[in-house]
N, C-alpha and C positions, 0 to 999 in steps of 0.2 A: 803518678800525675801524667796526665797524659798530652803530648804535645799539641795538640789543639786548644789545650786550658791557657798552655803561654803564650799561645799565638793571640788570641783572644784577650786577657789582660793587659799584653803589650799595645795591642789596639786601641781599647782602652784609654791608655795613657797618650800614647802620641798624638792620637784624634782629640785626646782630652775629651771622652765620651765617659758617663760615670759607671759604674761597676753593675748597677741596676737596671742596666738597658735590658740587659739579661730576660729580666721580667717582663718586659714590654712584649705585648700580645702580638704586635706586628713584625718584631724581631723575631719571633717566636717560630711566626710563620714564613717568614725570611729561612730561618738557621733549618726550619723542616720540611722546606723544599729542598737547600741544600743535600742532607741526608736526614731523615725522619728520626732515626735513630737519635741524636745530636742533644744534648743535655748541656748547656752554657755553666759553666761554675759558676758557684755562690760568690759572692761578693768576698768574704773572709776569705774564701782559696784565692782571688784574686788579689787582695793585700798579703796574703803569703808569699804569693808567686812573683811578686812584686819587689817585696822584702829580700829575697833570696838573690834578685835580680840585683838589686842595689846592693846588696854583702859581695859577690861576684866582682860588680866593676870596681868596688872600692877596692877591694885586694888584686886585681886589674891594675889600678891606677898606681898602686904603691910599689908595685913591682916595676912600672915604666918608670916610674921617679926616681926609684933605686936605681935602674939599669943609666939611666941618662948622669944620675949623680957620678955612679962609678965613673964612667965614659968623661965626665966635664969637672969633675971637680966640686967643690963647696966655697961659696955660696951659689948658686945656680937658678932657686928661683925670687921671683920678688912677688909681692902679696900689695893686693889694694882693699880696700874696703869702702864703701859707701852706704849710706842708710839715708832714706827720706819716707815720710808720708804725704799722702795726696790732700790737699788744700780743703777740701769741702768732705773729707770721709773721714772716719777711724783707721784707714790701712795703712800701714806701714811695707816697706822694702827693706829691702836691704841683696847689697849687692859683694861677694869676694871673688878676686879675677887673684890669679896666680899667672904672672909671666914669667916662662924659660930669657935668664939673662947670660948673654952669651959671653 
């Protein structure tokens, strides 16, 4: 995998641009000015690259939690939850906030 495919998916996502710009004729010609050479991953390598990214921070995360627990003791965090949908659509939210209680 090559480190221009993560750099690329990760864009992606933060820009919240879809994985199929890829395809776009004018990105095309954007990324082959850059280096001619340059081939954008497929969509699927980008939800892989994606996937592996989010396994990473999650075991990222539980290890901070760990380390802070150790350090502070039990109970440490506190958890909220909220859920709504918007008035005139089908969508729904939902929101969970985890605060360190000192």
């Amino acid at each position: 995998l090559a480190p221009h495919h993560i750099r690329f998916a990760i864009w992606c996502v933060v820009k919240k641009r879809p994985f199929f710009i890829a395809l776009d004729a004018e990105f095309g010609t954007f990324a082959a000015g850059l280096d001619p050479r340059y081939r954008p991953p497929h969509r699927e390598t980008c939800w892989k690259i994606v996937a592996v990214i989010v396994e990473l921070l999650k075991e990222r995360l539980v290890e901070m939690i760990q380390q802070v627990k150790a350090e502070v003791g039990s109970p440490f965090l506190r958890y909220q939850m909220d859920m709504w949908s918007s008035q005139n659509s089908k969508e729904s939210y939902a929101c969970i906030m985890a605060s360190v209680v000192w």
